[in-house]
C-alpha positions as CSV (number, residue, x, y, z in Angstrom):
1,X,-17.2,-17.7,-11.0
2,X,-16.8,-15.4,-8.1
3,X,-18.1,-15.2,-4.9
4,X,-17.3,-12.0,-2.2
5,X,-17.3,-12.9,1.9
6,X,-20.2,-13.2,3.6
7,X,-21.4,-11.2,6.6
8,X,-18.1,-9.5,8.1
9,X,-20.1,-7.8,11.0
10,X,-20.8,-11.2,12.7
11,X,-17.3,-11.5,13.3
12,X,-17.2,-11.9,17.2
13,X,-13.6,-10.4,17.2
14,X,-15.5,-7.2,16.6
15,X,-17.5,-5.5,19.3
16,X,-21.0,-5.5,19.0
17,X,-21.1,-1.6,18.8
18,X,-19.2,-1.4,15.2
19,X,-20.5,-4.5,14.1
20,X,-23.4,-2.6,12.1
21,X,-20.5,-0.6,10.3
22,X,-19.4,-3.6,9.4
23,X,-22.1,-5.1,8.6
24,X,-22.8,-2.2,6.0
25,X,-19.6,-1.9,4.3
26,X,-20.1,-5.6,3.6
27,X,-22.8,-4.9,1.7
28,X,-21.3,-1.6,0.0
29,X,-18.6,-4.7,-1.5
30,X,-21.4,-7.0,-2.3
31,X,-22.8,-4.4,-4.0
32,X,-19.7,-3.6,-6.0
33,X,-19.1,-7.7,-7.0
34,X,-22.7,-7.4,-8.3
35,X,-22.5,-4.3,-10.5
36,X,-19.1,-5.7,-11.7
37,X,-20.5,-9.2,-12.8
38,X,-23.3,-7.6,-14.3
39,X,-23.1,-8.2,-17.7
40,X,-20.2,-10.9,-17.9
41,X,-19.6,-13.9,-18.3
42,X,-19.5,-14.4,-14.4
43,X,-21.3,-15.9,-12.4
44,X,-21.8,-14.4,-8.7
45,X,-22.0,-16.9,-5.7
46,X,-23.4,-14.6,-2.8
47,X,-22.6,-15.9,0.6
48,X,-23.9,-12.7,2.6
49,X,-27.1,-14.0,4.5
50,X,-28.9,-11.8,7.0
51,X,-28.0,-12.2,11.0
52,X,-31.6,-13.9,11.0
53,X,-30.5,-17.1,9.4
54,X,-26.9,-16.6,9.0
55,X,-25.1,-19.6,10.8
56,X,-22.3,-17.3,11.3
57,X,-24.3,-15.3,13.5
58,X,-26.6,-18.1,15.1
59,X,-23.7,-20.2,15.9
60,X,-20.4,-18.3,16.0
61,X,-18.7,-21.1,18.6
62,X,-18.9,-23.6,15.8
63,X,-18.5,-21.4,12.4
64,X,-15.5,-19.1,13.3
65,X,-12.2,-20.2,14.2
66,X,-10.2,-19.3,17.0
67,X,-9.2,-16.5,15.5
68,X,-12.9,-15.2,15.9
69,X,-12.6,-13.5,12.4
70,X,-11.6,-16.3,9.7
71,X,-14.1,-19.5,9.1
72,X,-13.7,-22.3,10.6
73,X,-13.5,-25.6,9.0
74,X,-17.7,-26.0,9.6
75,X,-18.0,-22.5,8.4
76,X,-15.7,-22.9,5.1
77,X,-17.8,-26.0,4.8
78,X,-21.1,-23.4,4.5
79,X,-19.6,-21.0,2.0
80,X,-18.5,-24.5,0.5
81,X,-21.8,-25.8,0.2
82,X,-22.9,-22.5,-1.2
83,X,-20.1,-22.6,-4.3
84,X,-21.1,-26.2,-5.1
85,X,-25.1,-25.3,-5.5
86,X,-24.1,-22.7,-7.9
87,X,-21.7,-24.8,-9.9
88,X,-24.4,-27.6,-9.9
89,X,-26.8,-24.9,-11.1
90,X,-24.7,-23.9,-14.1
91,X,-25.6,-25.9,-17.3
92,X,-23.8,-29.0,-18.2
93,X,-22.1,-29.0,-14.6
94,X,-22.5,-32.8,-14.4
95,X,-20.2,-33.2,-18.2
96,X,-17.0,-32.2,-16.3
């Protein structure tokens, strides 16, 4: 399994006028994890979401640490969440 970082341009650290750049190189790397897994025996946990429903982005106070560029423990919880459903989506997850 791998998984790449989700959506670096709503980092608050960065201001909002390069946050787009951001924002697009982060996808540019997604898109790299998904060509590279293509084919393998991976299996690709994407937590990129758009600013729309990204909880990064709705609620940065509460998903960003101090720091204002690593997760916080809420927002580790989120990518978290989203590693479980794709191990519990793999077959014969619930053997181990």
């Amino acid at each position: 399994m791998i998984a790449s970082c989700g959506n670096v341009g709503t980092a608050p650290i960065f201001p909002r006028g390069t946050r787009w750049l951001l924002r697009n190189r982060t996808l540019k790397v997604r898109g790299l994890f998904r060509e590279v897994v293509r084919g393998e025996n991976f299996h690709y946990v994407d937590l990129f979401q758009d600013e729309t429903v990204d909880p990064f982005a709705r609620n940065p106070e509460t998903h960003y640490a101090a720091d204002s560029f690593h997760p916080s423990v809420a927002g580790y919880g989120v990518w978290f969440r989203s590693i479980l459903a794709t191990i519990r989506s793999l077959p014969g997850w619930d053997r181990h």
